[in-house]
N, C-alpha and C positions, 0 to 999 in steps of 0.2 A: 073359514077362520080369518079374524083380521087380521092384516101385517101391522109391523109398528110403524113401516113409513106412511100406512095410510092413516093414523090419528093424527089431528092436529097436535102442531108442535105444543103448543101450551101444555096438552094434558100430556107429554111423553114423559115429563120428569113424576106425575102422579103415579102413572103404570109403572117406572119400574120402579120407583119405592114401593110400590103397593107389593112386584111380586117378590124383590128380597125382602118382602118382610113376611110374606107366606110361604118363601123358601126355608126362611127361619125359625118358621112354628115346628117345635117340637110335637111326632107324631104321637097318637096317642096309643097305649097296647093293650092287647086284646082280653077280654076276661081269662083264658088259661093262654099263657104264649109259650109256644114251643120251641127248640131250639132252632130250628131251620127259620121261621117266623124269627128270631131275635140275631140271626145273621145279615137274614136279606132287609132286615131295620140299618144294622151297624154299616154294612158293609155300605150302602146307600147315601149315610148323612154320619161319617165320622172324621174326626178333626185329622188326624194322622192321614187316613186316605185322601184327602182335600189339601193337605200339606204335601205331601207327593206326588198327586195331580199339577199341585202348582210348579212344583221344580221340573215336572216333565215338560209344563210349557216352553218355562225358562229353558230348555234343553231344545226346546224344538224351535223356540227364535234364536238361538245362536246358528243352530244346522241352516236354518235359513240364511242369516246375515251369511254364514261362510259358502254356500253355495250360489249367494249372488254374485261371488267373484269370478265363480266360472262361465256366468251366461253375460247376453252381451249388455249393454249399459245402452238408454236412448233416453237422450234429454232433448227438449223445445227451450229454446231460449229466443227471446225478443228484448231491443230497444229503441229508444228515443232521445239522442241528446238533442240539446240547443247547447253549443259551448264556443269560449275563445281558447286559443293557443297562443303564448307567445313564444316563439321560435328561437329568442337568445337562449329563455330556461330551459330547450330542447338540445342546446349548443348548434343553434342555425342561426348561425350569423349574417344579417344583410346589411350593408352601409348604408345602403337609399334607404330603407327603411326601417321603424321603430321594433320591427316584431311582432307584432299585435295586428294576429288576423281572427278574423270572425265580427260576430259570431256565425255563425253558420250550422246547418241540420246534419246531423249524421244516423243515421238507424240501419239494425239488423237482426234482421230474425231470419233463425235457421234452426236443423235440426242435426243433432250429433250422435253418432254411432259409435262405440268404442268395445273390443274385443279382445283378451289376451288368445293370444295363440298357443302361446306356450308359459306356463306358468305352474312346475311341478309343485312349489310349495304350496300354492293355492288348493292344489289338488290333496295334496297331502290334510291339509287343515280342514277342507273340509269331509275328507274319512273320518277325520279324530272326531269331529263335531258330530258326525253318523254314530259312532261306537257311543258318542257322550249320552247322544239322543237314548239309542238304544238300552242301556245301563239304566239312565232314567225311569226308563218304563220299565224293564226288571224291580227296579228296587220300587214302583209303586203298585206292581205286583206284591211283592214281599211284603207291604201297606197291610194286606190283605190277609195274608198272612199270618199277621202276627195280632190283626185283629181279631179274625179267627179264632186265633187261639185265646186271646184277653176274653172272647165272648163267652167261648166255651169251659173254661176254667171257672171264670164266674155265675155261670148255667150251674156249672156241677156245685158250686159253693152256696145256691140258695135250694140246688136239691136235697143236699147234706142236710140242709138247717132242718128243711121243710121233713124228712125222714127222721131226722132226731126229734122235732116237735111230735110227731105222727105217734112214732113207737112210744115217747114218753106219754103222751096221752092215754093209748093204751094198758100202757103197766102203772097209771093212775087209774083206768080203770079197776082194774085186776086186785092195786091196794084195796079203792073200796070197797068192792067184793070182798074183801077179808077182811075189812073192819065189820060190815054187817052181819058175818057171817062167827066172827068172836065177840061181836056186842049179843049175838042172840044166846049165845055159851054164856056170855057171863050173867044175863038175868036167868038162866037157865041152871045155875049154877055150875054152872062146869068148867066155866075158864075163870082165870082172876082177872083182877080187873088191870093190871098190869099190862097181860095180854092185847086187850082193849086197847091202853095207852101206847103198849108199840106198834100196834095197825095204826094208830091215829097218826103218831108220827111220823110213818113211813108215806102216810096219803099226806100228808103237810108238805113231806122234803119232794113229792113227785109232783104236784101242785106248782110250786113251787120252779124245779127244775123242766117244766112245762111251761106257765110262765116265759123264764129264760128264755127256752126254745124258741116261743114264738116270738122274742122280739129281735132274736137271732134271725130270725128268718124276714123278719119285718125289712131289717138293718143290710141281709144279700139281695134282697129285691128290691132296694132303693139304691143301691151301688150296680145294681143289673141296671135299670133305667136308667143312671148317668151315665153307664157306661156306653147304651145303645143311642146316648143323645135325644130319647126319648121323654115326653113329659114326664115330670120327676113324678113318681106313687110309688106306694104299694099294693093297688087295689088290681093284682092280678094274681094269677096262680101259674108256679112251673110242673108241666109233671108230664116229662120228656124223656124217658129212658132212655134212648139212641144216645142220650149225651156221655152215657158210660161207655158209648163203642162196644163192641164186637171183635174186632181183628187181634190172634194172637201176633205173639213177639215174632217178628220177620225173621230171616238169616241174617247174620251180623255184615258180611261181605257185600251180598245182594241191599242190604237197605243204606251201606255206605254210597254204593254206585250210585243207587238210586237219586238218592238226596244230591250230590254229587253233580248229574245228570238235569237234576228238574229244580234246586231250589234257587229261587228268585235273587235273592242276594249273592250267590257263591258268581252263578250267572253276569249280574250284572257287576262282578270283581272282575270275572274277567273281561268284561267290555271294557273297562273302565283301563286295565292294562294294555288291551288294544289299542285304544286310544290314546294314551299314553305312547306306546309303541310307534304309530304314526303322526302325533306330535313330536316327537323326536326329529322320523324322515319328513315334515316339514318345514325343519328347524334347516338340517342339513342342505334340504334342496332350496335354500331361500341364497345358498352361494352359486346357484345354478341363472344364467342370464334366463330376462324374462326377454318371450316376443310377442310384440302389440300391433293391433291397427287399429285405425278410428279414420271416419268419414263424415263430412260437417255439407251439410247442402242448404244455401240458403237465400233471400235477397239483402242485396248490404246497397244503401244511397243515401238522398239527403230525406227524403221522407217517403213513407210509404206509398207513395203513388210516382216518387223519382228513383227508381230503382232498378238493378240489375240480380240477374243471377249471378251467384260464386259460390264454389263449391272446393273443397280440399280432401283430398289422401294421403293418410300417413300411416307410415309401416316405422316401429320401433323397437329398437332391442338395447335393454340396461342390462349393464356385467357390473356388480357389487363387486369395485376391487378393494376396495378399506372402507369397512363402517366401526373403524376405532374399537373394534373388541365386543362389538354387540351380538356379530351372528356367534361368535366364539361363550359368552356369557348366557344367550340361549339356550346354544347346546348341552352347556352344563346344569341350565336347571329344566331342560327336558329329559335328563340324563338321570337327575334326582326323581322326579316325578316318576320316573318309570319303576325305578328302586325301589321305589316307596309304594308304589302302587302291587307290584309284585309280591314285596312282605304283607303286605295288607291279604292279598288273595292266600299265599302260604296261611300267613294265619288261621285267615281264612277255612280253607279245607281242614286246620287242625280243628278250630273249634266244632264244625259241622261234625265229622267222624266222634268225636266227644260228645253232641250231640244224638246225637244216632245211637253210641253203644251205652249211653246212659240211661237214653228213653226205653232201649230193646231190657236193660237191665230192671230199670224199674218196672215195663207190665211184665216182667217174671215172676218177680218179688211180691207184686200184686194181686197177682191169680193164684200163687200160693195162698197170701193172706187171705183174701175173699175163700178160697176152700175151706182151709183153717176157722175161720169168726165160723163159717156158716154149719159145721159139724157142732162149735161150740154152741153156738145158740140153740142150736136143737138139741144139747143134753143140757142145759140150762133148761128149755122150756120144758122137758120131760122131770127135770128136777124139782118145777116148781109145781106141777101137778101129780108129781108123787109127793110130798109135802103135803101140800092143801088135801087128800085124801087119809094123810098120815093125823093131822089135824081135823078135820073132818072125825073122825072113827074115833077121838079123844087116846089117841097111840103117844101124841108128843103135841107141846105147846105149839103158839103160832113162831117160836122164834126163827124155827127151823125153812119156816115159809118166808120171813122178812130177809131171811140173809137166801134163801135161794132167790127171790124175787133182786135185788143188790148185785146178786151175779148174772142174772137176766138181762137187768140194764146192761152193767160193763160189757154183757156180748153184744146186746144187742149195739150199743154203740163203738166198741171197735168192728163188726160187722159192716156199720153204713161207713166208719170209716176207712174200710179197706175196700170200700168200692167206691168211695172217693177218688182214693189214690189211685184206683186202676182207669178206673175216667180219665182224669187228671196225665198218669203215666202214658195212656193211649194218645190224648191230646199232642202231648210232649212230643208224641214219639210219628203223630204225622204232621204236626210243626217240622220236624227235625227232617221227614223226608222229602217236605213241601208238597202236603198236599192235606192241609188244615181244610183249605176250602171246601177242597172236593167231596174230602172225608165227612162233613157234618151238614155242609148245605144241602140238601137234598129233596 
């Protein structure tokens, strides 16, 4: 493989325009894409993850900048004058003479070592910078998280569509079946032709509410691909069951801890009061004396081939005895920040636990429903085939089929939608104990 310091420099500015711009093609997805398949898209090339990657940098060059204060510092310095002096504007005064010497060569080049020895505030600042760092990468965990969830909530929203188009197509079947089946009654004489006309219109209104459906579904699978940053279509199919989940509702206590324990945010709240925390003791200890050394070795003469060695040692200690109100205004707005940071985390834990016993609430409520629709539908469909048997035998018009058929739909679609909701509510509810990822990527 070639490196990029081996291309000529000319073509380095074509290569890497060439590869962010093939970083930036949108990939393409797959004839049916699944839901694990539409995570490891998102989670890969999404705008929010890439915004939290970048503040983790920002987080990792500050820990840096603040850990260079505690290692040692080595600079090379060199010069070359050519210069005059005049010794009156120095306050050397000579009678015999004007003052004005030179010009004359001076140069030095040497090398400088400098060390704190002791410097707790340094030390302090940079723990805070550690906790910042770390909080960082929590919350670009969390990134993830909450993409997760955006992905699989919109998973489940073009599975709905795609199951309501599905069933409506179906019970247009089913109409037309009963209009053929009352059109052959009425030339048969045995149905009116009324009859007729209410099969017709019932295959018009499901036509119709089909239709709808599929551009309902059109309409989630093109907000699915914006959402994965994938090229914009609809030329794919979901049909991804796992997106519903499995896992009943946890223990209320057990899934507070849990979340509590593992989610990315609550986590990096309390780094962030850490940090906070040792910002403060770096505020404090900055009225603590600092102690220094530094070591300089070098040749100093008139040009570099009239020269000597010289070399210096120095040991330094500064005591901060008045800096006019500064260290004292510090402490007061590390004092804030820690406050603030704290209610933040409080909050914090409240809305998580609210979380948690909301999600635990709704897949209850969910699996009730789903039990519920799914008894219904099945004396619905039992209803529309004792009918059409009833009509069939010439017992009862087709009315009795049009309106059992009416109630077939309405189950069938609160049916697909109480297992929406239970997706949906599971989603919520491993958002809530952080663990969206784990839960769906698979």
């Amino acid at each position: 493989m070639l490196m990029a310091q081996h291309w000529p420099r000319r073509l380095l500015p074509c290569f890497v325009l060439s590869a962010a711009l093939n970083w930036a093609t949108p990939a393409d997805l797959p004839a049916e894409l699944s839901l694990s398949q539409a995570l490891s898209l998102a989670l890969s090339n999404n705008n929010v993850i890439r915004e939290a990657m970048a503040h983790l940098d920002q987080a990792s060059g500050q820990y840096q900048q603040a850990r260079s204060a505690l290692l040692p510092q080595l600079d090379v310095s060199a010069r070359q004058n050519f210069q005059t002096v005049n010794l009156i504007g120095i306050g050397i005064d000579l009678p015999s003479a004007s003052g004005l010497i030179g010009p004359f060569g001076s140069m030095d080049a040497r090398a400088s070592l400098s060390q704190d020895i002791f410097n707790l505030a340094s030390v302090r600042a940079w723990q805070s910078y550690r906790s910042r760092r770390d909080s960082a990468r929590l919350l670009a965990d969390d990134s993830r998280e909450i993409v997760a969830l955006n992905v699989v909530a919109t998973y489940l929203e073009a599975l709905r569509a795609k199951a309501t188009r599905d069933t409506l197509a179906q019970q247009a079947t089913l109409a037309g079946d009963l209009y053929k089946l009352t059109r052959d009654r009425v030339s048969q004489g045995i149905a009116a032709e009324l009859d007729a006309n209410r099969a017709m219109q019932k295959v018009n209104t499901l036509e119709q509410q089909t239709q709808q459906a599929s551009q309902d579904y059109i309409a989630a699978k093109l907000k699915l691909a914006n959402i994965l940053q994938a090229r914009i279509t609809s030329d794919f199919e979901v049909a991804d069951a796992q997106a519903y989940g499995s896992a009943a509702a946890l223990n209320r206590d057990a899934a507070i801890q849990t979340a509590l324990a593992t989610r990315a945010d609550y986590r990096a709240a309390e780094a962030v009061v850490k940090a906070a925390e040792l910002q403060l003791k770096s505020v404090k200890a900055s009225r603590l004396p600092i102690l220094g050394m530094s070591f300089s070795d070098g040749q100093s003469g008139n040009t570099p081939v009239h020269n000597v060695n010289t070399y210096k040692v120095q040991g330094s200690i500064e005591f901060p005895l008045y800096t006019g109100g500064r260290i004292r205004g510090q402490v007061e707005e590390a004092e804030g920040s820690l406050r603030e940071s704290t209610a933040r985390l409080d909050r914090d834990r409240s809305q998580i636990e609210t979380d948690v016993l909301t999600a635990i609430s709704g897949v209850e409520w969910a699996l009730k429903q789903v039990e519920t629709s799914g008894r219904n539908v099945k004396l619905s469909r039992e209803e529309v085939e004792f009918t059409r048997s009833r009509f069939a035998q010439g017992i009862a018009d087709n009315t009795e089929v049009v309106n059992a058929q009416d109630r077939l739909t309405q189950a069938d679609e609160a049916q697909i939608g109480a297992q929406y909701m239970l997706g949906l509510a599971r989603a919520n509810l491993a958002r809530a104990t952080g663990a969206a990822e784990k839960t769906y990527r698979k």
